[in-house]
N, C-alpha and C positions, 0 to 999 in steps of 0.2 A: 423688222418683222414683229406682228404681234405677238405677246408671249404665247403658249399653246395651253392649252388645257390638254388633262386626259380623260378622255370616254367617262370612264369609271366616275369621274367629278361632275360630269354635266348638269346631276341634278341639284349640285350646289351653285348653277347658273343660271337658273330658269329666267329669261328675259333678258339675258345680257348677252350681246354679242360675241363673240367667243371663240377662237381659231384653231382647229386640228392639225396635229401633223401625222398622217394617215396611209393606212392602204386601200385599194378598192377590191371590196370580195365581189359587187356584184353590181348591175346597172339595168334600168330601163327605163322606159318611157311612155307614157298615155298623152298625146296627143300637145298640148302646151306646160305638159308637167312634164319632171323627168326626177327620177329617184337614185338616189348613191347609198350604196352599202358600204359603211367605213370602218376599217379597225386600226388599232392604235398597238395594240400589245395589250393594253387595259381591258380591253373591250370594244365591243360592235355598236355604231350609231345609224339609224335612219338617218340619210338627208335629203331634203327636196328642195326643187327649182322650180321658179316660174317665169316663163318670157316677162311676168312684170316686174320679177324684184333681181334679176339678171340683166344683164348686154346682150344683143342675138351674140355676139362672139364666144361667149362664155359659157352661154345656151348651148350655143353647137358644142362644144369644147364637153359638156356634160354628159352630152345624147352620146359623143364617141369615145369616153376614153374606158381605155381596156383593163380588163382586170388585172389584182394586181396593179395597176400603174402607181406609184408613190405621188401624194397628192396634201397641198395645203389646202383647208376648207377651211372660209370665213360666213362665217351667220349666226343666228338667232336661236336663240335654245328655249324651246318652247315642250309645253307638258304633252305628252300622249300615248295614252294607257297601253295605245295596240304597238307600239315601237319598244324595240330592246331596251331597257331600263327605266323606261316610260319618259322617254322624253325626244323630241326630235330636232335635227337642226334644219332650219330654215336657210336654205343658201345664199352667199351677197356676194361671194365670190371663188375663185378656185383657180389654186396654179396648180399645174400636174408638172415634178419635178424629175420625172421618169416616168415616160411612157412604155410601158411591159410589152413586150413581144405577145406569140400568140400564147397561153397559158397551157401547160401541158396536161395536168390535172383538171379536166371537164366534169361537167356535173355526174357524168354517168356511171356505170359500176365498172372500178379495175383492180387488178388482181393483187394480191399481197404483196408478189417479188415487186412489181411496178411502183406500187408506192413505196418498199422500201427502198428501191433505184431513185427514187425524191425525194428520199426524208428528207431533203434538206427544205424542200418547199413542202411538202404536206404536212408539216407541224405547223403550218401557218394556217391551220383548217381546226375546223371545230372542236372534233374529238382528241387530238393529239395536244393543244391549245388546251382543254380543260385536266388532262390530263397533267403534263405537264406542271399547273400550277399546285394540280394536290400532291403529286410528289416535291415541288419547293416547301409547300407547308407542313409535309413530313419529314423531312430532314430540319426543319425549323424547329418542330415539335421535338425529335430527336434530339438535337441540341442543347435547346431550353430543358428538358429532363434532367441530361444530364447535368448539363448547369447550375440546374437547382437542388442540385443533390450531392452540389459538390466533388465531382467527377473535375479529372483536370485533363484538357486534351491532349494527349502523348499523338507524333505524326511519325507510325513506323514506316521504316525502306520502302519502295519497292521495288530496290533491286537486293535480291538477298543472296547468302551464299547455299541455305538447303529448303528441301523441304517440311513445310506444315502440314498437310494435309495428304500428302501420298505422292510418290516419284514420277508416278505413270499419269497424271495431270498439271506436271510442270511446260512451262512455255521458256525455253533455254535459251541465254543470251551469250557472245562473249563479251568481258569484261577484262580488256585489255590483257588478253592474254589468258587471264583466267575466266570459268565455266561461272555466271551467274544465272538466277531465272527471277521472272516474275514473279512477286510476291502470290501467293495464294491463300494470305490471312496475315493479320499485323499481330496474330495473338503471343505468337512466343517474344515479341518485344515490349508487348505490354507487360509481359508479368515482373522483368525487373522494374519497371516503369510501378509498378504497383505496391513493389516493395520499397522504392523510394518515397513515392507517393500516397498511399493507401487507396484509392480508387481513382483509377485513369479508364481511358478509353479512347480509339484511333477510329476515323473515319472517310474510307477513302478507295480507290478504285483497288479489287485484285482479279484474278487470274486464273483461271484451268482449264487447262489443255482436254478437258473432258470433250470425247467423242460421243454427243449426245445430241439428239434432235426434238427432246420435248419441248411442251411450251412452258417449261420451268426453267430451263436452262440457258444460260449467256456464257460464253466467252469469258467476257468482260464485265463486270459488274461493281456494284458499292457494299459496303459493308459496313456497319458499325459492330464496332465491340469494344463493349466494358472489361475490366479486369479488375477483380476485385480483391487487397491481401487479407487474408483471415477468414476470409468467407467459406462457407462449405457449400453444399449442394442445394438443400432445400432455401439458403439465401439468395441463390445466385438465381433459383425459379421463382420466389417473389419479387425480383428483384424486376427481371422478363416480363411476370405480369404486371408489375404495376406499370410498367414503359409503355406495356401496346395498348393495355385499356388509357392514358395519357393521351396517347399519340393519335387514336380513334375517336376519343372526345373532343380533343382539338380541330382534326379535321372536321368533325361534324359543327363543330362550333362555329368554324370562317370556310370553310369552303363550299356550302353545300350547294351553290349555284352552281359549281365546277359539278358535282356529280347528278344535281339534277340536270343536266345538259348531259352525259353520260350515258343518264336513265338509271342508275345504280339504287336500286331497291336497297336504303339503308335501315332498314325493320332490323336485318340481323347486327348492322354495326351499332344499333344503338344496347343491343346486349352483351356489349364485348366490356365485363366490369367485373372485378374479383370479386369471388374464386375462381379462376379455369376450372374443369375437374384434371383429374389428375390420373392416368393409369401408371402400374410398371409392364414393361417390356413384356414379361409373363402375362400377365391380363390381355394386354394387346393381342399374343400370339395366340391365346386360347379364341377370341372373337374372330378370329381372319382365317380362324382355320375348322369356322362351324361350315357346315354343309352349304349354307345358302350364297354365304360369301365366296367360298370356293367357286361355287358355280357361277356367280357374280364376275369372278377374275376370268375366268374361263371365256367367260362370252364375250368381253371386252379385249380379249387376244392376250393379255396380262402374264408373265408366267407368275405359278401358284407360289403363294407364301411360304418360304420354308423353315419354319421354328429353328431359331439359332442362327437364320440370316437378319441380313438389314432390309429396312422395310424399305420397297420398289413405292412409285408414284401409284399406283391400283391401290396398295394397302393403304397407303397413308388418307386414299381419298373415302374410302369405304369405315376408316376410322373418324376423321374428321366430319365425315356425313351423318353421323353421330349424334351430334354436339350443335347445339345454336352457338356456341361462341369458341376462341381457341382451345385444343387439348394441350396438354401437356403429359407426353408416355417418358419414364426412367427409369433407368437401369437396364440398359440392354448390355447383351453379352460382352463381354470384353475383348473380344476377337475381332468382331468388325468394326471395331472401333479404333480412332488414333490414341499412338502409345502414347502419350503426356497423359492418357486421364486416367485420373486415382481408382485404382479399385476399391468393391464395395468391400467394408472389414467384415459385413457377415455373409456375406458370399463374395469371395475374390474372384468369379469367373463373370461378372458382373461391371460394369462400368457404373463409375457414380455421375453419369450423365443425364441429360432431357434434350429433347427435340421438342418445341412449339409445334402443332398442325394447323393450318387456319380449317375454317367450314366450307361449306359450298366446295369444297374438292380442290381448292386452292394448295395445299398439301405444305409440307414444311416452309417455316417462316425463320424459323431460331432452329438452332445449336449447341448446345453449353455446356459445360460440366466443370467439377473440381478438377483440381489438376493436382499431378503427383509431386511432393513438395519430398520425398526420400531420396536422396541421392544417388543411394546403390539400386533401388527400385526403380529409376528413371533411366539408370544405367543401361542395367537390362533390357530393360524394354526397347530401347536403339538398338540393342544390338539384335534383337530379336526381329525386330523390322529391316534389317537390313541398313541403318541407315550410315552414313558417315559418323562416326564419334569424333573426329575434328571439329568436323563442323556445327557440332553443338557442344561444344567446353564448355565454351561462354553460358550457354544454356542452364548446363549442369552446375556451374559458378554459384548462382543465385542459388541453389539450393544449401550447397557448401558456406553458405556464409550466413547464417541467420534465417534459413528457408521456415516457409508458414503454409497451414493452408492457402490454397487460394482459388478462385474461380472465375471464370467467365463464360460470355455468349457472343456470337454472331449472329444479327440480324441483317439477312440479305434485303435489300432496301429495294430492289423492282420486283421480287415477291410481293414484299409487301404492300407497293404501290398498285400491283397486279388485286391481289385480296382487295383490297380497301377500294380500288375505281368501279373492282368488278371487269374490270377488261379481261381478255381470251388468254394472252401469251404475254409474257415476258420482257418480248421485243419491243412493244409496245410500250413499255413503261420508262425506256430509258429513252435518252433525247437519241442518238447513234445507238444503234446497236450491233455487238460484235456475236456473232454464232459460230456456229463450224464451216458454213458454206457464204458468210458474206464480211466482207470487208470493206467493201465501199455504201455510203460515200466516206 
């Protein structure tokens, strides 16, 4: 068999014969012509036929084969302005190596559960297909950051013995007898990782049991997070910004065919460049709790902002609408927040924390704060949370032995996919996705 080219290369063939190894999205015919819509995984090619440069067998073979069917295409790669990448293939021949049943997915409008009941064939369609490829080159972009910055990648559990992030959003396993759960952050294994290393970061699926049905929320999801030793707060927020204005530049750099097929109006992503601005917690709650905003929550069914809680998706979107580019709010109260992070030294009722917000209503992106590096301070605060002191010794260790400042962040990666394509939900951003009501496929 001839070797194959891919889509994407065609116009490095212009006049040379050249052989696809192919799907068919679509088919028709005028008369002694007949046209093939083909993708590759690279990309979509026009191709066309003619009783003159065909067999009648291969002709017919043309006019009938069904979508979807897997198919070797041999021809002529010729230029044309009006065909996907401007170039077309000229057909000389064509095996069809699986012929597709009837395709389930028709051109017409169907409903969300339906297509999520075939993610497994509707990522093989346009929008899900362009998506897809900018969340590959965001996790690429995220990588190469931190790479070049000298980050070493630490790969925490995830099966662990407690919780990160709160008891009532664990997913519990047994573990040969003893009680494990899904990770729901790799943070507290990075931080000795950190003290060995000086800047590490883990990136990789975790987990919460949250009972929640917005289109912010997954099950299942990715995560990247840095950890950094000696860092304090206001490092660990440049640290944030310089990553997404990176990671935005790059997409915009190599992908933007993926989001002009999208439609993804990128006018706001090309202002995503430092400074963020910056508010604290305090500033936040005085804007969410002017008159106009209230009423703004109000109408949107939202419940009201309450000074001294954490901010609901309504605030964060009414904050973030704000801003042409990410905010970054710090120092919120220290109550609703997880006990690892450091309080403020000039107000202790404070967390030395930040939350990134994207624009456009996208609402939290990032996570992060210093974390408490006082042994007897760290103590306490488990125990105040309720939580097991066994099962954070280990934890408490690292502090006991040479403990530092230190900080990091969580950036949920189909948020940010979500911000960045401009897509609706969540769901959408990840290839499977896990919620509260679906598990298959």
């Amino acid at each position: 068999m001839r070797r194959a080219v891919d889509i994407r290369r065609l116009r490095d063939h212009v006049g040379e014969e050249v052989t696809l190894r192919a799907w068919v999205t679509n088919r028709r015919s005028k008369g002694k012509i007949a046209f093939l819509v083909l993708r590759d995984g690279t990309g979509v090619c026009q191709t066309v036929a003619s009783v003159k440069d065909v067999d009648e067998a291969t002709f017919s073979v043309i006019q009938k084969v069904s979508q979807e069917s897997s198919v070797v295409a041999t021809g002529t790669v010729r230029e044309d302005a009006r065909s996907p990448g401007g170039v077309e293939l000229t057909l000389s021949a064509l095996q069809v190596v699986q012929a597709a049943g009837e395709y389930p997915i028709s051109p017409k409008e169907h409903g969300v559960e339906f297509l999520l009941d075939h993610r497994h064939l509707w990522l093989r369609h346009r929008g899900p297909w362009a998506v897809m490829r900018v969340r590959d080159e965001i996790i690429k972009a995220c990588r190469d950051f931190m790479y070049d910055n000298e980050f070493v990648l630490i790969d925490s559990p995830i099966l662990t013995p407690a919780a990160c992030e709160g008891t009532s959003t664990l997913f519990e396993t047994d573990y040969f007898g003893d009680t494990a759960f899904l990770s729901q952050s790799g943070q507290l294994y990075l931080e000795p990782a950190c003290m060995a290393l000086g800047k590490v970061y883990c990136f990789g699926p975790t987990f919460r049991a949250e009972k929640s049905k917005t289109r912010r929320h997954l099950t299942e999801f990715w995560m990247l997070e840095p950890e950094v030793a000696w860092a304090e707060l206001d490092e660990i927020m440049d640290l944030a910004e310089a990553m997404l204005s990176a990671v935005v530049a790059r997409v915009l750099d190599r992908r933007r065919e993926e989001l002009d097929m999208l439609e993804r109006d990128v006018t706001s992503l090309s202002r995503v460049t430092p400074p963020f601005p910056r508010v604290t917690y305090d500033e936040a709650s005085a804007i969410l709790t002017r008159e106009e905003n209230v009423a703004r929550a109000r109408e949107a069914g939202a419940p009201p902002f309450e000074p001294g809680g954490d901010l609901g998706a309504m605030d964060e979107t009414i904050l973030g609408e704000m801003h042409d580019r990410p905010l970054m709010i710090h120092r919120y109260p220290a109550d609703v927040k997880s006990f690892y992070m450091e309080p403020d030294p000039e107000r202790p009722d404070r967390a030395l924390n930040f939350d990134v917000i994207a624009p456009e209503g996208y609402g939290e992106i990032i996570g992060g704060s210093q974390r408490i590096h006082d042994p007897g301070l760290l103590e306490r605060r488990i125990k105040e949370h309720g939580l097991p002191e066994e099962a954070f010794r280990w934890y408490l260790e690292i502090r006991r032995f040479g403990g530092v400042p230190h900080g990091g962040f969580g950036l949920g990666l189909e948020r940010l996919v979500t911000w960045i394509t401009g897509i609706h939900h969540a769901r959408e951003a990840i290839p499977y996705p896990r919620t509260l009501q679906r598990l298959y496929p």
